[in-house]
C-alpha positions in Angstrom: 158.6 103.5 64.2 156.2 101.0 63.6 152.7 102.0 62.4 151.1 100.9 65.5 152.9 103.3 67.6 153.0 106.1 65.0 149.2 107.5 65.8 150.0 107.6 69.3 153.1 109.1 69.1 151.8 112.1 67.1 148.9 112.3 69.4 151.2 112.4 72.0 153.3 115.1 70.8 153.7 119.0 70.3 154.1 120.2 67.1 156.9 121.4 65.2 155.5 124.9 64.9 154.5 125.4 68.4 157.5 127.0 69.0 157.0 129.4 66.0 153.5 130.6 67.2 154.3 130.7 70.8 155.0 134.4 70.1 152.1 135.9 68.7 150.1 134.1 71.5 149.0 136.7 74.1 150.8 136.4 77.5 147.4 136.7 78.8 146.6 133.2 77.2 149.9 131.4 77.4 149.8 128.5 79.5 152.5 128.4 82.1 153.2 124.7 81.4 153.6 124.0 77.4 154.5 120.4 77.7 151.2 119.8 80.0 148.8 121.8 77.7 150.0 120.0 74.7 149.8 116.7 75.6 147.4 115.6 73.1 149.1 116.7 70.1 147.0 120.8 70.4 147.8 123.1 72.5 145.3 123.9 74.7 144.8 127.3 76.2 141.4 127.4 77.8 141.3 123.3 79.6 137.6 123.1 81.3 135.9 126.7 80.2 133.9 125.8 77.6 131.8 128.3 75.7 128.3 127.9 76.1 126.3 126.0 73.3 124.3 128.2 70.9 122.1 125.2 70.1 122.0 121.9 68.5 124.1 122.5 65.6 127.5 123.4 67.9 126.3 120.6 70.6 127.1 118.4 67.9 130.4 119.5 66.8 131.7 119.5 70.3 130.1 115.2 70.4 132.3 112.6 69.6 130.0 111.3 66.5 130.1 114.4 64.2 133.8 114.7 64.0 134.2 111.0 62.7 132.1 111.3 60.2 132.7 115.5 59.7 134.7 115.6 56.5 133.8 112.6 54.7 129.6 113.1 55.2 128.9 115.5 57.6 130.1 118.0 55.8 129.7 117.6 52.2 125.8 116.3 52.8 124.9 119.5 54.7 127.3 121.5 52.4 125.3 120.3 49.3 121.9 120.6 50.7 122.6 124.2 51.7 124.6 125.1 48.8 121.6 123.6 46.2 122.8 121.1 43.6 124.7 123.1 41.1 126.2 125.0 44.2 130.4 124.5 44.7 130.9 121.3 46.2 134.0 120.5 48.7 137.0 120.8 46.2 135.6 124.0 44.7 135.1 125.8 48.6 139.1 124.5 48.8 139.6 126.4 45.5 138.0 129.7 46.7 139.1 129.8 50.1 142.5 129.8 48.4 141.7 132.5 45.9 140.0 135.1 48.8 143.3 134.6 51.0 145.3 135.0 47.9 148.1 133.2 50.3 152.1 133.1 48.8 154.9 131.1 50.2 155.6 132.8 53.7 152.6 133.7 54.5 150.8 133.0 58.6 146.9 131.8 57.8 144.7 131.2 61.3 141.9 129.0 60.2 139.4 129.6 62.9 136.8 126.9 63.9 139.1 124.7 61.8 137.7 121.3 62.7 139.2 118.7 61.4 142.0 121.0 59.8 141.0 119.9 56.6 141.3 123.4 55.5 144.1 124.0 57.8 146.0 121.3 56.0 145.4 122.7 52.4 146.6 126.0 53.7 150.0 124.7 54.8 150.8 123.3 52.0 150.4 126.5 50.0 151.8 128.7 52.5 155.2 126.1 52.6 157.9 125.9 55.0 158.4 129.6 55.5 155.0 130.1 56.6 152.6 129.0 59.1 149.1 127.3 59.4 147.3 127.6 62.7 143.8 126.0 63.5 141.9 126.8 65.9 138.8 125.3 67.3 136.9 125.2 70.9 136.0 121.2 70.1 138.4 118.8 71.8 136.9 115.9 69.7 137.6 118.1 66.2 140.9 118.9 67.7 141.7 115.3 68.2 140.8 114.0 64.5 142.6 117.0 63.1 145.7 115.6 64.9 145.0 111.7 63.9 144.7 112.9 60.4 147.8 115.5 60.5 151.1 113.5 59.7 153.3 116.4 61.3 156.4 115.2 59.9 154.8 116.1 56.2 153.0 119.1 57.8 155.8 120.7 60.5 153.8 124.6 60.1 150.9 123.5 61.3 149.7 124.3 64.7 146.1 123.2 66.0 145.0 125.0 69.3 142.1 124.7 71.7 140.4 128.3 72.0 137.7 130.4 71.8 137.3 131.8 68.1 135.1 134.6 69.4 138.2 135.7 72.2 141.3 134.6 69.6 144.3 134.7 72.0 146.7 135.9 69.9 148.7 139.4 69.5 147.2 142.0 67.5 148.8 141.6 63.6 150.0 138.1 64.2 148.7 136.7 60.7 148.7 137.6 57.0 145.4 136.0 56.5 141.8 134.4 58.5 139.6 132.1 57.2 136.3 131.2 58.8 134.5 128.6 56.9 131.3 127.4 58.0 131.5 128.4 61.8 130.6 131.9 61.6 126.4 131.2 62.1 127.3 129.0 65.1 129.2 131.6 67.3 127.9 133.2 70.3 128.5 136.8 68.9 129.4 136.5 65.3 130.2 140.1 65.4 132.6 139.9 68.3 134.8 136.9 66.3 134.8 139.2 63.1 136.7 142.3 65.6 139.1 139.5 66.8 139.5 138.5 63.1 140.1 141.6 61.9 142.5 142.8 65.4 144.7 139.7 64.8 145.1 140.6 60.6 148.5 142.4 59.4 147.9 145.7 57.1 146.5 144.5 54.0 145.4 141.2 55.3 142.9 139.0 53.8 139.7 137.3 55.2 137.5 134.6 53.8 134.1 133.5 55.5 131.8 130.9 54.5 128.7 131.1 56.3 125.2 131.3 56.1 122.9 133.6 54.3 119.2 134.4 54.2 117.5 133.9 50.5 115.1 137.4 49.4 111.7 135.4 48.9 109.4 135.6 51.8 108.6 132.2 51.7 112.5 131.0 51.8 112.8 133.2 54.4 110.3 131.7 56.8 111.9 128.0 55.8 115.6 129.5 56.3 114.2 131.1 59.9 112.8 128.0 61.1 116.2 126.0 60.5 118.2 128.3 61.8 115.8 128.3 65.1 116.2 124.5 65.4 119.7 124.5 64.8 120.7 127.4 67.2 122.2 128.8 63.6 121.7 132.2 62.9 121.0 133.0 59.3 123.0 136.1 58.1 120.5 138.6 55.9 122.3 139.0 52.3 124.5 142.7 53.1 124.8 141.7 57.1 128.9 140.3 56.8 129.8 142.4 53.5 128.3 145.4 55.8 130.2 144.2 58.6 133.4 143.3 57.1 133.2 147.2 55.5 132.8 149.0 58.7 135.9 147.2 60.0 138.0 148.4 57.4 137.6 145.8 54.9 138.1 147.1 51.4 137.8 144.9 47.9 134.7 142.8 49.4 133.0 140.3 47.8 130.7 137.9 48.0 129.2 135.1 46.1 125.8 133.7 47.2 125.1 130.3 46.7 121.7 128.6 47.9 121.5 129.3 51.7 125.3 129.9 52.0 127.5 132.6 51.1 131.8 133.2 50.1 132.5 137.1 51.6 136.1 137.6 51.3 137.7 141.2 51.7 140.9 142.8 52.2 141.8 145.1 55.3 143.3 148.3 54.8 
């Protein structure tokens, strides 16, 4: 296949590992034509209901601008201004997502609000052929890129999906391990998406959130408040998630703060 042809035949195409995650997809949420919902390379199982916009920061993840430019400057930019200067920067949020899913060879990772699958990406390749790496995001633009930058032949357990991470449409204990990095302060009901987390988690499953986190001076605080107001971000007091992630059963939390961002990673009994 020439290279021409080669982008638009993977855009074109399901994935390898559709047919492996078919099952642990809800028969509420399966769509009765595969081949139609997954003609641009995801699977889409909501078409035209979109989720309503919590505000500027998720209008722009669902344009057409922010994913071109997400993972190169997007990203890291707004990653380093919120994380401070000495905070982790993109390979070192790679590192510790790894280390809080504590994935093995085998394992099923759901990478929620995955974006560019980026993340999704690094997952697969540590979870290998015998496991599976699905990413799902509500953006059709994200979705898009993650399949332009996804060579499936290299990557045949990865599975992107349209969906809405705060409603995840798969079967209760479908996955070994959930990652949310970054999205977490842009959903709807943040609190809702950590339940559907935690339903769709095996025994002992492990989560790791990256998201945002109030700072303890009262002048921060006011600073932190009015970004989050223009943003439509909601800014996560210090205990809010680690709180949260203990009332669902999380055990072994932690939590690493860094600037206006924080790492919480847990596992569930």
């Amino acid at each position: 296949m020439t290279q021409t042809g080669s982008a638009s035949a993977r855009a074109s195409r399901p994935t390898g590992a559709f047919d492996r995650i078919l099952p642990l997809i809800d028969e509420d949420h399966r769509p009765p034509d595969l081949v139609a919902a997954s003609t641009n390379g995801y699977l889409d199982l909501i078409a035209d209901a979109d989720p309503e916009s919590t505000g500027l920061g998720q209008r722009l993840m669902l344009s057409g601008i922010v994913p071109r430019v997400y993972e190169r400057w997007w990203r890291p930019t707004l990653g380093r201004v919120a994380k401070g200067i000495l905070g982790p920067g993109m390979r070192d949020e790679h590192r510790i997502a790894r280390l809080l899913l504590g994935l093995v060879p085998g394992d099923g990772v759901l990478d929620v609000a995955c974006g560019p699958g980026n993340f999704t990406r690094s997952y697969a390749r540590t979870v290998g052929d015998e496991g599976v790496a699905v990413g799902i995001d509500v953006s059709r633009t994200m979705l898009e890129r993650a399949v332009r930058d996804t060579p499936f032949d290299e990557y045949a357990n990865v599975a992107f999906l349209r969906g809405d991470a705060t409603r995840l449409p798969f079967r209760d204990q479908s996955f070994d391990a959930v990652s949310c990095f970054a999205a977490l302060h842009l959903f709807e009901d943040p609190l809702l998406g950590l339940d559907h987390m935690t339903r769709v988690l095996t025994p002992g499953g492990r989560i790791a959130i990256l998201t945002s986190c109030r700072t303890r001076s009262s002048l921060m605080r006011t600073v932190d408040s009015r970004i989050g107001n223009a943003s439509g971000m909601r800014m996560f007091d210090q205990d809010e998630i680690t709180v949260a992630l203990e009332d669902r059963g999380f055990r072994d939390v932690s939590q690493r703060i860094a600037g206006f961002v924080q790492f919480v990673g847990g596992r569930l009994a």
